[in-house]
C-alpha positions as CSV (number, residue, x, y, z in Angstrom):
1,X,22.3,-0.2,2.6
2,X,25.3,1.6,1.5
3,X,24.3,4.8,-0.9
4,X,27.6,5.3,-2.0
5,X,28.0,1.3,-2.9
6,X,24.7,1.6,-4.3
7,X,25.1,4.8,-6.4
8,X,28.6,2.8,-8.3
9,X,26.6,-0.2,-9.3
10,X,23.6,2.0,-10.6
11,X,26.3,4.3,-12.7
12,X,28.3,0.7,-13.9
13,X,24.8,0.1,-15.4
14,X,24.6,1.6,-18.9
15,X,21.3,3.2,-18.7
16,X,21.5,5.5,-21.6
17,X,17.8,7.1,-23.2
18,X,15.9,3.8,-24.9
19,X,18.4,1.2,-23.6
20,X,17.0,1.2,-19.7
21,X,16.1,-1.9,-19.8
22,X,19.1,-3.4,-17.9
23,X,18.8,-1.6,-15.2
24,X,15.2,-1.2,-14.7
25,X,15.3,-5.4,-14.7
26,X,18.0,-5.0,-12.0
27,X,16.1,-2.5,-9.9
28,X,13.2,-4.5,-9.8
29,X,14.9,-8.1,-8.8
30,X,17.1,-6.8,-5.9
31,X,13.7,-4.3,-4.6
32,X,11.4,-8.0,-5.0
33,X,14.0,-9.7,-3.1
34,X,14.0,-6.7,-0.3
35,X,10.5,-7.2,-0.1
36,X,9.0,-4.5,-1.7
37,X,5.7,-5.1,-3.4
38,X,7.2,-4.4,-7.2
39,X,4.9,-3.4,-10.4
40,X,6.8,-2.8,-13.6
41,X,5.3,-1.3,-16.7
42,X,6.4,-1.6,-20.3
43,X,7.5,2.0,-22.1
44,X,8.1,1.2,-26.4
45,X,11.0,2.9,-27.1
46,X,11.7,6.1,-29.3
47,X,11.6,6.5,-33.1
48,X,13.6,3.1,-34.3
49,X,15.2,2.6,-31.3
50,X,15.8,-1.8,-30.7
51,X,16.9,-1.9,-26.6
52,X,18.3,-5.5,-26.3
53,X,15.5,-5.3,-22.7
54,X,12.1,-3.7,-22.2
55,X,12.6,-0.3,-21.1
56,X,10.7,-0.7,-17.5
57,X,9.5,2.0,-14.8
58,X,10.0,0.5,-11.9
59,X,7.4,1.0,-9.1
60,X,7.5,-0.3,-5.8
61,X,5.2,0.0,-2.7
62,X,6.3,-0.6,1.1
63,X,2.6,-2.3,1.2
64,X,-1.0,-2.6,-0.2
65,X,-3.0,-1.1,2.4
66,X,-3.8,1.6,-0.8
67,X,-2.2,4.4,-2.7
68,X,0.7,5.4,-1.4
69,X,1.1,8.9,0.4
70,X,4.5,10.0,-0.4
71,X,6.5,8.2,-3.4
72,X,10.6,9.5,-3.8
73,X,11.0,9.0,-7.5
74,X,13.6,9.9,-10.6
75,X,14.4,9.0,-13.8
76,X,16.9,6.0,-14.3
77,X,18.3,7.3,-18.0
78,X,20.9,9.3,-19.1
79,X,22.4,11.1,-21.6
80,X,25.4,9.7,-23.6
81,X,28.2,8.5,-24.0
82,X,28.2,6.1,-21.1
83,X,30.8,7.2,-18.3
84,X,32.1,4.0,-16.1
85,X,32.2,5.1,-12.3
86,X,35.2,5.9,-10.6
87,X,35.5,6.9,-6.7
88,X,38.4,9.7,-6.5
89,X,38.8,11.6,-3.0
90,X,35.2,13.4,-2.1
91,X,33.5,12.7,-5.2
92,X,32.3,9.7,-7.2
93,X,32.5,10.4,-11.0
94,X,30.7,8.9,-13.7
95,X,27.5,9.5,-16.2
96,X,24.5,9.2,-13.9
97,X,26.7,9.9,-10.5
98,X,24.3,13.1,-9.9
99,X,22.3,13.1,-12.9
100,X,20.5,10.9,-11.5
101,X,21.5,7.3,-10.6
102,X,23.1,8.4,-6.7
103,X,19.8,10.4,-6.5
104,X,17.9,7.5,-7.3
105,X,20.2,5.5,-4.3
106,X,19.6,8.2,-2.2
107,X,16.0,7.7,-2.2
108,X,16.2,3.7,-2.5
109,X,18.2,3.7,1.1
110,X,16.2,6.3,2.6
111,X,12.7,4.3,1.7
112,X,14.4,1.4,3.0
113,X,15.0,2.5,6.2
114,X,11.6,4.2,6.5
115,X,10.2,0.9,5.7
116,X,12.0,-1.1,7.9
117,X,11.2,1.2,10.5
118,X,8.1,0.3,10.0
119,X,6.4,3.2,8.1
120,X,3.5,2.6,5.8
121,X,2.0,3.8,2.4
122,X,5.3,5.3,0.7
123,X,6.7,4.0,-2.5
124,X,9.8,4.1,-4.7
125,X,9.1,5.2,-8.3
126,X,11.9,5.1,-11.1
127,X,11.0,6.0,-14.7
128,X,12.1,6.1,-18.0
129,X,12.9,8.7,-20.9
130,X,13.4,11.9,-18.8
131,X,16.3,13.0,-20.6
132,X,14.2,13.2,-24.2
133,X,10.6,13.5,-24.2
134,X,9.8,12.5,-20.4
135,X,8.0,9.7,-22.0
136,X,8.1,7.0,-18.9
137,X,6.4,10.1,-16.4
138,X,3.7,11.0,-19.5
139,X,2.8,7.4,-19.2
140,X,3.6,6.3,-15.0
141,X,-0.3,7.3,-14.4
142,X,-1.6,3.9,-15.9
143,X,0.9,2.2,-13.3
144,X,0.4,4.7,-10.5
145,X,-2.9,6.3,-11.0
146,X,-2.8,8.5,-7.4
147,X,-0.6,9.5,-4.4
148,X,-0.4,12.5,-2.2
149,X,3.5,14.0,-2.8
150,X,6.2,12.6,-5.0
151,X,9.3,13.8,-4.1
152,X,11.4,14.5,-7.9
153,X,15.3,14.4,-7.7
154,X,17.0,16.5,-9.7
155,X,20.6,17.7,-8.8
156,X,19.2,21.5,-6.6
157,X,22.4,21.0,-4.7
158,X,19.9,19.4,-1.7
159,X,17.8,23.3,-1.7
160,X,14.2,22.6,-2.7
161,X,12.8,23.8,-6.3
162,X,10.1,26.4,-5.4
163,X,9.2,26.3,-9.3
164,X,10.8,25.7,-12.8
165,X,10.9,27.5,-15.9
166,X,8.7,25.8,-18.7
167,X,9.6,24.4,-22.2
168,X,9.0,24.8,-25.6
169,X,10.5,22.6,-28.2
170,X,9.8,23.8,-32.3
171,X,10.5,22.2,-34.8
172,X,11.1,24.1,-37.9
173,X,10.8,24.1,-41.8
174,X,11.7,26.2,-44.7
175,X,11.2,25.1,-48.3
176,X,13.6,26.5,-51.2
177,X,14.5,25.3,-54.3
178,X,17.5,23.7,-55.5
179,X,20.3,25.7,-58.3
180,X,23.5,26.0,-59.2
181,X,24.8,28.8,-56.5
182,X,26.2,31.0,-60.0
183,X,23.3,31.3,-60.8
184,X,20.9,31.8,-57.5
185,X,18.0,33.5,-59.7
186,X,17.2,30.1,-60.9
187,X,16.1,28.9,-57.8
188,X,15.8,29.7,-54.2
189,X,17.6,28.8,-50.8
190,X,15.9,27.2,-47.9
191,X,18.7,28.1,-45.6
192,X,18.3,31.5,-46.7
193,X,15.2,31.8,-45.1
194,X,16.1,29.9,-42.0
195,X,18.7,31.7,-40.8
196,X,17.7,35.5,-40.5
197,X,14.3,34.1,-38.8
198,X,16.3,32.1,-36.0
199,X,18.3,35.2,-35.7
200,X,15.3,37.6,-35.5
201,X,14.4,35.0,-32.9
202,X,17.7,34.9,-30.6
203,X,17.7,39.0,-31.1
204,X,14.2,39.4,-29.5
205,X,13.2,39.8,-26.0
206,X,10.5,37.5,-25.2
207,X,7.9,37.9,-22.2
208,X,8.8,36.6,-19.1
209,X,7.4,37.0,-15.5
210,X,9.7,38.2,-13.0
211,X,9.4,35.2,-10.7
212,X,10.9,32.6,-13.6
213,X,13.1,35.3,-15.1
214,X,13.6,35.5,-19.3
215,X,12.6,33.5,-21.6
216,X,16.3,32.0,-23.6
217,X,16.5,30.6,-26.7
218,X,18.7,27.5,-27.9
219,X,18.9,26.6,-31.8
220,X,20.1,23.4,-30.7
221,X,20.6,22.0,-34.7
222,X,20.3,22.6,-38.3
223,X,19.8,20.4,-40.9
224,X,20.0,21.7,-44.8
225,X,21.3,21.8,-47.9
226,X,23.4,19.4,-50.5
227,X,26.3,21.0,-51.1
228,X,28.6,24.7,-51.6
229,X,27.6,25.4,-54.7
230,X,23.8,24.4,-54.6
231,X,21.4,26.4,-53.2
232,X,19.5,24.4,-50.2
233,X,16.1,22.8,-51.5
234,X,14.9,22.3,-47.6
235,X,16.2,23.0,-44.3
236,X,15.6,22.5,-40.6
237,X,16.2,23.4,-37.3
238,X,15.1,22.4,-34.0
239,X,14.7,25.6,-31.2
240,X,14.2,24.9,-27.4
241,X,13.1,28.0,-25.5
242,X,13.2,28.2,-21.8
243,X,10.0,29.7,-20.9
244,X,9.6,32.8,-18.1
245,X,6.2,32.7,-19.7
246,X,3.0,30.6,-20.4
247,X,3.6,29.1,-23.6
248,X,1.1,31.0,-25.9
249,X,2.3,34.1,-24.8
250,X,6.2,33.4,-26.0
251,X,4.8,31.4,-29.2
252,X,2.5,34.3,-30.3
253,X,5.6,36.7,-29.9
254,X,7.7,34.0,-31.7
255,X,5.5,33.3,-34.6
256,X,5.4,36.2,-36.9
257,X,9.3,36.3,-36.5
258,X,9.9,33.3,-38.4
259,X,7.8,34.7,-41.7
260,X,5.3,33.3,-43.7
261,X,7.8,31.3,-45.9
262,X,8.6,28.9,-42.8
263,X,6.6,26.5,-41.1
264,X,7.2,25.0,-37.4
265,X,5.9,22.4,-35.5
266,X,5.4,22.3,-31.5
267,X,7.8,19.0,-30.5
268,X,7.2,19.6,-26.9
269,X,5.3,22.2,-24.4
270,X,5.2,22.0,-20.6
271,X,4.7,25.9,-19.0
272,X,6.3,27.4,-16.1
273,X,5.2,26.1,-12.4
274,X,5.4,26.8,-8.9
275,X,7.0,23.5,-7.1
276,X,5.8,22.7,-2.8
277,X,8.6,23.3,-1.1
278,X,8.5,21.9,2.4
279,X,7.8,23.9,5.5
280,X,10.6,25.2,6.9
281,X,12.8,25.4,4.0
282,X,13.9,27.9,1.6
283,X,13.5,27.2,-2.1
284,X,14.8,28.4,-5.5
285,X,13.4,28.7,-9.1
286,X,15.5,26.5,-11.6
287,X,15.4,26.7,-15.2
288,X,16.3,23.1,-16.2
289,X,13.2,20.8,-17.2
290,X,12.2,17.7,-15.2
291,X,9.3,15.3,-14.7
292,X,7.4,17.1,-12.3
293,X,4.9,18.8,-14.8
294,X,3.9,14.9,-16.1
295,X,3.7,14.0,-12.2
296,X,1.1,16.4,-11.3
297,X,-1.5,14.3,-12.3
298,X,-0.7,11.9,-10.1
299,X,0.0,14.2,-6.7
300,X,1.8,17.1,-5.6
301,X,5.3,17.7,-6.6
302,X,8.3,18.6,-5.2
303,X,11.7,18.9,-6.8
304,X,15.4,18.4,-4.6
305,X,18.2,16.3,-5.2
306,X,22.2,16.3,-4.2
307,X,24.5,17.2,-6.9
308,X,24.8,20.1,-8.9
309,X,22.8,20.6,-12.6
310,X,26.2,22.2,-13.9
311,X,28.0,19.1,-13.6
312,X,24.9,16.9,-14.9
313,X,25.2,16.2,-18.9
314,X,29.4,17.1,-18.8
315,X,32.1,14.5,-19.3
316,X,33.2,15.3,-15.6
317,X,30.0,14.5,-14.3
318,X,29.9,13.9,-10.1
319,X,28.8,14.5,-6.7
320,X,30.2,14.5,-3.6
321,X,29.9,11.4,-1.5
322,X,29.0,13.7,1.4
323,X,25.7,14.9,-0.4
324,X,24.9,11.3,-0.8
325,X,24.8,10.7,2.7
326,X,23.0,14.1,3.1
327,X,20.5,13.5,0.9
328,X,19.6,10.6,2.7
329,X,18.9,12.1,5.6
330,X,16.7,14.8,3.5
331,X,14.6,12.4,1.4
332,X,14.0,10.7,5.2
333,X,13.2,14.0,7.1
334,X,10.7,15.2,3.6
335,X,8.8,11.7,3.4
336,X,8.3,12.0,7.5
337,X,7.4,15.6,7.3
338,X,4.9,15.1,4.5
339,X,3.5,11.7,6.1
340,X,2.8,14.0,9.2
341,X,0.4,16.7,7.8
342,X,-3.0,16.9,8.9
343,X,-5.1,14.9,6.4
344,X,-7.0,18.3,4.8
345,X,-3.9,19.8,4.0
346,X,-2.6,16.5,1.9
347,X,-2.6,16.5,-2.1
């Protein structure tokens, strides 16, 4: 298999959040036809969301002699707007090129060749939803219940993720009532409120431990308000934090900040984590999100992909053809290296 053929017909697949369904029916047929032993399971899609397919993960084993021991796995959505691939001198362009439809190649060829070589109980795992709520890895444990190591791509530049800052998504509420802005005793503004709490919340320094480095805030949107001259009945905003810290710890610093006028709701929580990083290797701490805290359930994690997270979600989105090849090579060495430990030390 070509990666770099490979990685242009996943990206000329529109795959974007609650419309997988495409390519996840693609993925499938051409793995069936390969020979792989193919499972698919059924993920409903967000909110009102209508995808034209079934949004799929897409599971398949290199045989049935029981679980598998090592599974190379990554999400198959991406953000918007779709980006059409183009090839242009040491890179391939396009939404998905490294974020993470070539990672997802990557892994396809090098499972391939393991399992052509002969080489048992591994598995290629692609799942939906990553780049919302993770809702296809929440879920991937009623198709694939237990393995030893899956091996997540992300785009660490091919350098191992020794662990990964947490999340913690609010949503939050503030209440007001609605009057003619002359006249502002006669009612009360909701965006009045909101706005000096989610600045008492950017100004404050939240815990962190020195290994995951501070906890950042995003107000990522706010909602609110009719009009100029009306004071704002309601308003919204949703916050993301990055957490150097357990969750509680950076909520119960966060909560009195936000007053007693406003309420908040938790939209998402996952806590920092150390990631396995393979002998021999050196690894890094990254602060982007990824599937790996919903795999843990399943096996033990690791996190490394080509590509760099500075290009992923950008409208110049790439990767270089050359970490393609590379990563090849890497997903092949990993899934040997981890099929090779004693059997005590496995997950």
């Amino acid at each position: 298999m070509d990666v770099i053929a490979l990685t242009k017909e996943l990206v000329g697949i529109p795959s974007i959040t609650n419309d997988e369904g495409t390519v996840g029916r693609w993925i499938a047929d051409r793995l069936a036809a390969q020979g792989w032993h193919v499972r698919t399971q059924e993920i409903p899609p967000e909110g009102d969301a209508k995808p034209a397919l079934p949004r799929l993960n897409v599971l398949a084993l290199s045989d049935l002699e029981g679980p598998p021991e090592v599974v190379l796995t990554t999400h198959l959505d991406t953000v918007p707007p779709f980006i059409p691939v183009r090839e242009e001198g040491e890179y391939l362009y396009g939404r998905g090129t490294c974020d993470a439809k070539g990672i997802f190649a990557a892994q396809w060829v090098a499972a391939e060749g393991l399992r052509k070589a002969g080489i048992k109980r591994i598995a290629l795992l692609g799942v939906v939803g990553e780049e919302t709520d993770s809702w296809g890895a929440k879920k991937v444990h009623e198709l694939l219940p237990k393995a030893g190591y899956l091996v997540d791509g992300e785009p660490t530049e091919l350098v191992p993720a020794s662990g990964a800052k947490g999340i913690l998504a609010l949503s939050v509420r503030a209440k007001g009532k609605a009057a003619h802005s002359a006249y502002p005793e006669q009612g009360h503004s909701a965006l009045h409120d909101l706005i000096p709490a989610l600045a008492r919340v950017l100004a404050a320094e939240l815990p962190f431990l020195p290994e995951y480095g501070p906890s950042t805030v995003n107000v990522g949107l706010i909602q609110g308000g009719v009009a100029p001259n009306v004071l704002a009945p309601a308003a919204t905003a949703s916050v993301l934090i990055r957490l150097g810290a357990p969750s509680a710890q950076v909520l119960a610093a966060v909560e009195p900040l936000f007053g007693p006028g406003l309420e908040f709701e938790i939209t998402s929580r996952a806590e920092p984590h150390p990631i396995l990083v393979p002998e021999g290797q050196r690894g890094e701490v990254v602060r982007f999100g990824s599937d790996v805290p919903y795999l843990q359930r399943i096996g033990t994690p690791l996190l490394v992909g080509p590509g760099s997270i500075h290009d992923a979600h950008t409208a110049g989105e790439k990767v270089k053809k050359a970490d393609l090849l590379a990563a090849v090579e890497l997903y092949a060495e990993i899934t040997r290296t981890l099929l090779a430990l004693p059997k005590e030390l496995k997950a």
